[in-house]
C-alpha positions in Angstrom: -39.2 46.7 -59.5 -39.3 44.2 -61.9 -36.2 41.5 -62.9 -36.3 43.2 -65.9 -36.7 46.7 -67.7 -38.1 47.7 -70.8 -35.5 49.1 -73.2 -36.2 49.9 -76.7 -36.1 47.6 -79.4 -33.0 48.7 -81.3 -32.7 45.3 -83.2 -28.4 44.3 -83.0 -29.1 40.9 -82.6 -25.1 40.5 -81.9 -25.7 42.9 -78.6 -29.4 41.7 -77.3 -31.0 38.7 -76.1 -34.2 38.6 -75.3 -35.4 37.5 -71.7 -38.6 34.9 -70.9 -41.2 36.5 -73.3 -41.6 40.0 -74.6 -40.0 42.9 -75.3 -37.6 43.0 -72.5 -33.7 43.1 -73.9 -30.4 42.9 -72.2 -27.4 44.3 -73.8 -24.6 41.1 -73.7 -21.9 43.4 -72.2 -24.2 43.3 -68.8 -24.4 39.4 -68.7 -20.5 39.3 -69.3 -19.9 42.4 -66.6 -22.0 40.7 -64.3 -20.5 37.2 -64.8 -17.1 38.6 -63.6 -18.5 40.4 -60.8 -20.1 37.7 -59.4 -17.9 35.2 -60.1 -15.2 37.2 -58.9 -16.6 37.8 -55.5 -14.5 35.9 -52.4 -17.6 34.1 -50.7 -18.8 30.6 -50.7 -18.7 28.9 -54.2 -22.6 28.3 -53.8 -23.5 32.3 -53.6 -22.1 33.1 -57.0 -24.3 30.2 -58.3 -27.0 31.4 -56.5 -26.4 35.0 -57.5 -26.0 34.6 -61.1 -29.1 32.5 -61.2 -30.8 35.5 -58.9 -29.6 37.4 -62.2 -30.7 35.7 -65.1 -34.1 35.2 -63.7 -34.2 31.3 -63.4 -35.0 31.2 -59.2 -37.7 28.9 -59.2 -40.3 32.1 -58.2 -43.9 31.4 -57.9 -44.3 34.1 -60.7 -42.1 32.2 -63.3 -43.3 29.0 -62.2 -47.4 30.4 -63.1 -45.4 31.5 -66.2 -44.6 28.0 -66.5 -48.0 26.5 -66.2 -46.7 24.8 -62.7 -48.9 27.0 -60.6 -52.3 28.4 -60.6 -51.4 32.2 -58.8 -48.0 33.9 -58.5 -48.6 35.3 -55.0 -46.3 35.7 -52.5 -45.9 33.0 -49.7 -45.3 35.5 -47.0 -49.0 36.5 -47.8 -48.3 40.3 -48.5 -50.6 39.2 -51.9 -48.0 41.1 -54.2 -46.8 38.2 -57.4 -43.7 36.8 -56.3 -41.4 38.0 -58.8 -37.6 37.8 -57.7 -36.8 41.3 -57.2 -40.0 40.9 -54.8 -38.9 37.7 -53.3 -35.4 39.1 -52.3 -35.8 43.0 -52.2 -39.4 44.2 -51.8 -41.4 42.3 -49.9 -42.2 43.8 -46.6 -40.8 40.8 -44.8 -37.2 40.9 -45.8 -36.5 44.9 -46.6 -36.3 45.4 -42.7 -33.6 42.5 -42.6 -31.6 44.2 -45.1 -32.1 47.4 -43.2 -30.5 45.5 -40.0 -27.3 43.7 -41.7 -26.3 47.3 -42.9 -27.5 47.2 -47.0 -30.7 49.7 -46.9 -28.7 52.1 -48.8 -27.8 49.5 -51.3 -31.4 47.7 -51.5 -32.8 51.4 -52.6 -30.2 51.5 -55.4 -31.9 48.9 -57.1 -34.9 50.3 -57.9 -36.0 50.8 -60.9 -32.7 48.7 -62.6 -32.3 45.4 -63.7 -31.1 42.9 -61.0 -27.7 42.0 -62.8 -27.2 46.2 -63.5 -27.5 46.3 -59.5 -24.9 43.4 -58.8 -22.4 45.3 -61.4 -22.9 48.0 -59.1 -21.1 46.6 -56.2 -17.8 47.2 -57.5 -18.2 50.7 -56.1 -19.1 49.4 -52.6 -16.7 48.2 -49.9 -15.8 44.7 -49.9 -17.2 43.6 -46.6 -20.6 45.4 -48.0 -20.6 43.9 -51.3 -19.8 39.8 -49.0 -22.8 41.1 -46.9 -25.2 41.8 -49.4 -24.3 38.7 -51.2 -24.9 36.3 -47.8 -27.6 38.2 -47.5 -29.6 37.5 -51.1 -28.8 33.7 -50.0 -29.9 33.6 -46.9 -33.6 35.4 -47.8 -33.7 32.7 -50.4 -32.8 29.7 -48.1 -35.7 31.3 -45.2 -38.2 31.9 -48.5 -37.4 28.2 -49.3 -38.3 27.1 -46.1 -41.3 28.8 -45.4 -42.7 27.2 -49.2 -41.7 23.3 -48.5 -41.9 23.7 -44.5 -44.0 25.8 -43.5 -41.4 27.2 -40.8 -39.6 30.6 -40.6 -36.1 32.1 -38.6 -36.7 34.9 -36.5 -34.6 38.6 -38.3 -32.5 38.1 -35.6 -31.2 34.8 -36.2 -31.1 35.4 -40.4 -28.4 38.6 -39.5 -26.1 37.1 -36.9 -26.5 34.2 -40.1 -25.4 36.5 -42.6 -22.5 38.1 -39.7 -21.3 34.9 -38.9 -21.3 33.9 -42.8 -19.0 36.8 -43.8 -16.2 36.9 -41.0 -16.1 33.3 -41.1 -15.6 32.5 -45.1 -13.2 35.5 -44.8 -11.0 34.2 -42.0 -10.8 30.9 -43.9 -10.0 32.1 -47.6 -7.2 33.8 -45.6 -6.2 30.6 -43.7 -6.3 28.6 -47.4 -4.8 30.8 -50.0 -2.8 33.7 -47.7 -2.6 37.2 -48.0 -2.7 38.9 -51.2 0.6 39.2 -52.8 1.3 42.6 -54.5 3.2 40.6 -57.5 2.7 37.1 -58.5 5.8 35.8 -59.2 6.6 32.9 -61.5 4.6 29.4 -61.7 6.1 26.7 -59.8 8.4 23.8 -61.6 7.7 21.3 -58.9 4.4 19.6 -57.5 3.9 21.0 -54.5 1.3 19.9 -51.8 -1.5 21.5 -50.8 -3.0 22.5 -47.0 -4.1 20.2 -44.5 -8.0 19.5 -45.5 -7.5 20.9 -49.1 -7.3 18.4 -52.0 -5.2 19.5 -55.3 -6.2 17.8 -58.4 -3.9 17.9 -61.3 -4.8 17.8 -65.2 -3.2 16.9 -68.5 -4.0 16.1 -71.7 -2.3 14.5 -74.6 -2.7 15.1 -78.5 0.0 12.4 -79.1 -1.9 10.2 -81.4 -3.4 12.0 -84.4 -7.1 12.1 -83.5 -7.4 11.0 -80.6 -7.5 13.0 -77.4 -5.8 11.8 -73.9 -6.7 13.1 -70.4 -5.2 12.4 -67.4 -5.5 13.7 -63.8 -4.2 12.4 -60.1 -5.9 14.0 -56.8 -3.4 14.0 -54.0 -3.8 15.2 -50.3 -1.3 17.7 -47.8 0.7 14.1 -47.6 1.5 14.0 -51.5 -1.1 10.3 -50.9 -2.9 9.7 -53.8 -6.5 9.7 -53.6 -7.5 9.0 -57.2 -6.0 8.9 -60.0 -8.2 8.4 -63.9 -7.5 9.1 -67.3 -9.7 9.1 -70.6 -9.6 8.6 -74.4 -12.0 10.3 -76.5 -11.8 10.4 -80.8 -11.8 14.4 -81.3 -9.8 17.1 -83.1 -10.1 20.1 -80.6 -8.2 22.8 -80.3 -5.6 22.3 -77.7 -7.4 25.6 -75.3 -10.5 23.7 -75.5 -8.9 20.3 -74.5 -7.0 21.6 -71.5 -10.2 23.1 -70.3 -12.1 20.2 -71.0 -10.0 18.0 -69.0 -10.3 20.4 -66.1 -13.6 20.4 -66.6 -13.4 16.5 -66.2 -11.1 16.6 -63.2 -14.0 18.9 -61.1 -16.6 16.6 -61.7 -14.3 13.8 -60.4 -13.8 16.1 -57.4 -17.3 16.4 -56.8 -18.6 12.8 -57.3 -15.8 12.0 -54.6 -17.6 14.8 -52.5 -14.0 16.5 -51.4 -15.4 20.0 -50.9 -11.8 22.1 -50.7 -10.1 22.1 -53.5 -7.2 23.0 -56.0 -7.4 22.9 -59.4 -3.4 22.9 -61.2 -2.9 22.4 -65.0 -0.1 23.5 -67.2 -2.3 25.5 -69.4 -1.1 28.8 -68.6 -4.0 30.2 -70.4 -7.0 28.3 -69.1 -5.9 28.7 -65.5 -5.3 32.6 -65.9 -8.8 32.8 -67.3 -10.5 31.1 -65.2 -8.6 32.9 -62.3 -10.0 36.2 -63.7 -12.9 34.8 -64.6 -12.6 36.2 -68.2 -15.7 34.5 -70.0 -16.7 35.8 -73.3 -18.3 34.0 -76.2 -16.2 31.7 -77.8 -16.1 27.3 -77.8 -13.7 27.9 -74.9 -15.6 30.4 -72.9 -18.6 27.5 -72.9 -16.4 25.0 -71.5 -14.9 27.8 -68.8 -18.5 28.8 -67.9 -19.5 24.9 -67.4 -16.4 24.6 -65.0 -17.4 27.8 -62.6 -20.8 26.7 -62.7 -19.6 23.0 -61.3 -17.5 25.1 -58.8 -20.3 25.9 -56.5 -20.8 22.5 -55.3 -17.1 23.4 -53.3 -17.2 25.2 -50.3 -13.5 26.8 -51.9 -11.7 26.4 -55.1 -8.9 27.9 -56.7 -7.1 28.2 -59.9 -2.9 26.9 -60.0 -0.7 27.4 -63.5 2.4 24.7 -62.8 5.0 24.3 -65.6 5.2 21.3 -67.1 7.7 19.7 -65.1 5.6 20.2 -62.4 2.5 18.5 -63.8 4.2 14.6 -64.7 1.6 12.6 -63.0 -1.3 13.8 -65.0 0.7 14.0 -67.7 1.9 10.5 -68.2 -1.7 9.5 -66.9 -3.0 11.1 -69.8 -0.7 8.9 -72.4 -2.7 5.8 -70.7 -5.1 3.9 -72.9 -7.6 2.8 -70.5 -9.4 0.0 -70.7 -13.2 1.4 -72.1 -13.3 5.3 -72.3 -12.2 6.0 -68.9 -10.4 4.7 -66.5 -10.2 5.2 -62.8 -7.6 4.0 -59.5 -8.8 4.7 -56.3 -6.3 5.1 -53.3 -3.3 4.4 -56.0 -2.1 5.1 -59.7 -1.1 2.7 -61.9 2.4 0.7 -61.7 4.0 2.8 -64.6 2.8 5.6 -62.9 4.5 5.3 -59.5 7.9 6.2 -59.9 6.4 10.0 -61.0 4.7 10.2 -58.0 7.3 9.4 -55.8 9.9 11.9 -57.3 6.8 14.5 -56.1 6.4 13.4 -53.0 10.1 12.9 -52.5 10.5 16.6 -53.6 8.5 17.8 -50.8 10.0 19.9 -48.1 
């Protein structure tokens, strides 16, 4: 079992793409059914990543890599002597099928023969949940062992990879409880007031402003369980963007600011009722916006959890007034406080608190 599958060569150049070199084709509708699945899944930001990249065939395999002209052979590191494709690295080699015998996905592991990896991870959505989190931890985990058996030269007994991937799924699913709370049968309407996030998660808050006829203004204040303000930053750029794309591209702005300040829970909460609902269903199709959505989830694995929040506008007046700012340069940024004209929004949030 390859990555990929040969499919006939039916040219609709709007439906196909070709994959690495050859013949192989992919109908789009699989990378976008595939993209939601994955990204959909309630694990650790980093396994999505991991999966899609599992997917689209760009694990750093010793068989692309010969591809590549980095390597001289494309064998396997385990020493079985088969090329180390990534259906091989994960699935077939004879050193990792009886691990995902043990953590209960043997079943599912012979399902994806003969199919194209991201065909078998659309699959899932017929599995049980707790099956689909364990075959997920578990792709991740024979990666991270592979890894270190290529730059270490060290291996983890079976037994210690499965209570891994055991420990990996109650755990992330205890805490995605503790952070976002059962599921609620019916959302009901977005909040009009700021509201502060859990102890040890971070809510970051977005704006941006078309005020000035072309330019474009971004603002966006990170605050802790306290309502304390941890940053606060805001940007001016000379663009004429639709007003999806700049709502997404200030989001996009605010979770690399999350990142480079390493907070690693987070909340993301924007006024853009139609960003945050597609980002929430992680509805990505092919459009200017879609490449700006797809650049935010990819950033979203560096977070060990993330979520999506729609607050009316009333509710988002920090980043909002931040993104009127001119700053001084491009961008602008206050660590620990906001600036003076700034202040008196943030204390009408924090004084709003329960």
């Amino acid at each position: 079992m390859g990555n990929t599958r040969p499919r006939p060569h039916t040219c609709s150049a709007s439906r196909l793409k070709c994959l690495q070199r050859g013949c192989f084709v992919v109908v789009m509708d699989d990378f976008h059914e595939t993209w939601v699945e994955i990204w959909g899944m309630e694990v650790s930001p980093k396994v999505p990543h991991f999966l899609w990249r599992m997917c689209n065939g760009t694990l750093p395999t010793r068989a692309l890599l010969r591809s590549r002209h980095m390597l001289d052979d494309s064998n396997c590191p385990w020493g079985c002597g088969a090329s180390e494709t990534t259906a091989h690295a994960l699935l077939e080699c004879p050193q990792v099928q009886e691990l995902w015998q043990d953590v209960g996905c043997g079943e599912l592991v012979r399902a994806a023969g003969g199919v194209l990896l991201l065909e078998w991870v659309v699959s899932w959505k017929e599995v049980t949940l707790n099956l689909k989190h364990r075959a997920a931890y578990m792709a991740w985990c024979v990666w991270i062992d592979r890894n270190k058996k290529v730059y270490e030269d060290k291996m983890n007994p079976n037994t210690m990879l499965v209570a891994r991937v055991e420990m990996l799924v109650e755990e992330f699913g205890k805490y995605s409880a503790s952070i976002y709370g059962k599921p609620k049968a019916r959302k009901g309407s977005s909040p009009k007031i700021w509201r502060a996030p859990a102890h040890g998660v971070i809510k970051i808050n977005a704006d941006a402003s078309l005020a000035d006829e072309g330019w474009i203004g971004m603002g966006m204040v990170a605050r802790n369980h306290e309502g304390r303000v941890l940053f606060a930053a805001c940007r001016r750029v000379r663009a004429t963007w639709p007003v999806e794309i700049v709502e997404g591209k200030v989001l996009a702005m605010a979770i690399k600011l999350g990142k480079r300040y390493g907070y690693k829970n987070i909340i993301l909460e924007s006024d853009s009722q139609v960003v945050i609902s597609r980002l929430s269903k992680v509805a990505v199709y092919h459009s200017d916006l879609d490449s700006v959505l797809e650049d935010i989830l990819s950033l979203s694995s560096f977070f060990d959890s993330i979520s999506w929040s729609h607050v009316k506008r009333d509710g988002n007046t920090v980043a909002h007034h931040l993104a009127k700012l001119v700053p001084f340069g491009i961008e602008q940024v206050w660590e620990n406080h906001c600036p003076t004209e700034i202040s008196p929004y943030v204390l009408m949030d924090t004084l709003s608190l329960d």
